[in-house]
N, C-alpha and C positions, 0 to 999 in steps of 0.2 A: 699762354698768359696765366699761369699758375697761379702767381702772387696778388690778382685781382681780386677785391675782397667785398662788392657793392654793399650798400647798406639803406636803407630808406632814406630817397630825400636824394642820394647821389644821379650825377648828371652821367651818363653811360649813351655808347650808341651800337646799334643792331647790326653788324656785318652781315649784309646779302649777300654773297657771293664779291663785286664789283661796286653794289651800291650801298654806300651807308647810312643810316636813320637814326637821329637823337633821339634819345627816349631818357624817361624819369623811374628811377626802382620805386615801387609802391608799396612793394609788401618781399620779405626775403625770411626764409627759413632756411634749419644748416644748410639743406641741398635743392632748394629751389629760390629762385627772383622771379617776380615778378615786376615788368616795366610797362608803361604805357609811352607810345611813339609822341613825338611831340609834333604837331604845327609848324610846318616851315613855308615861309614868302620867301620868291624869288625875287632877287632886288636887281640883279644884274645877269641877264643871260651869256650863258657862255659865248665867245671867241667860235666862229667855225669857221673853215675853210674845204671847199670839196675834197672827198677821199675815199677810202675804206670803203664801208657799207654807204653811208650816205656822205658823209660830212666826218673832217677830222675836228679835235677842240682844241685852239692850241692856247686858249683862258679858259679856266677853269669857271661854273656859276658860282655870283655870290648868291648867300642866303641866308635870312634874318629865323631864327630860332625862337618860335614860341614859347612863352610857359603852359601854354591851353594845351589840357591834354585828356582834361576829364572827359569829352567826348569818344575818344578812342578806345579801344575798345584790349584790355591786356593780352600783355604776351606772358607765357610762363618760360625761364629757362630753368633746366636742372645742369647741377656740376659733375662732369664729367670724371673718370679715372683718372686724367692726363690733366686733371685742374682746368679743363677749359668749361665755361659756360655755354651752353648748346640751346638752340633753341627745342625744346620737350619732344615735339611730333618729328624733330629731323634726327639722321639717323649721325651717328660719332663723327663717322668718318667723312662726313663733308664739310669742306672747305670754309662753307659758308654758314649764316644765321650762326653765328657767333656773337656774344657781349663780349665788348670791351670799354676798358675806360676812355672817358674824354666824350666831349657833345660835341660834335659837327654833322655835316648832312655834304653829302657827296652823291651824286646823280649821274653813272655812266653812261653818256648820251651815245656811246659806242654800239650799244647792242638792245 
């Protein structure tokens, strides 16, 4: 995601690996963001059916996105060679803890 450009104030969410987390940019210089994760209520738990490790999802959870965020505690990402934003302590080449654009919250209740 090269062309991702955050800026204070934009709505962005944290790639875990599988799970995703909405977070708010707080503060951005040329090669670092900082976000803080937001608050999220679960309003509707997922659909399961037995399977897999425990249980398959075949509805996904809904979840209402806070703006409360001042309790949390920041994350810093630095921009990578390849234009990806990474989270600072993780290393290039994983997959995961990645920023990208867009707010939602996604919870894989697989693993």
């Amino acid at each position: 995601m090269t062309d991702f450009d955050p800026q204070v104030g934009d709505q962005c969410n944290w790639r875990i690996h599988s799970d995703v987390e909405p977070c708010t940019v707080i503060k951005r210089t040329a090669t670092t963001v900082v976000v803080r994760t937001n608050r999220c209520e679960l309003v509707k738990p997922p659909a399961m059916v037995p399977g897999g490790f425990a249980a398959v999802v075949t509805e996904n959870a809904k979840w209402h996105i806070c703006s409360d965020f001042e309790s949390r505690a920041p994350l810093t990402f630095s921009r990578r060679k390849n234009g990806r934003w990474v989270l600072s302590c993780s290393e290039s080449k994983s997959p995961g803890n990645v920023l990208s654009p867009g707010w939602h919250k996604y919870y894989d209740y697989g693993f």
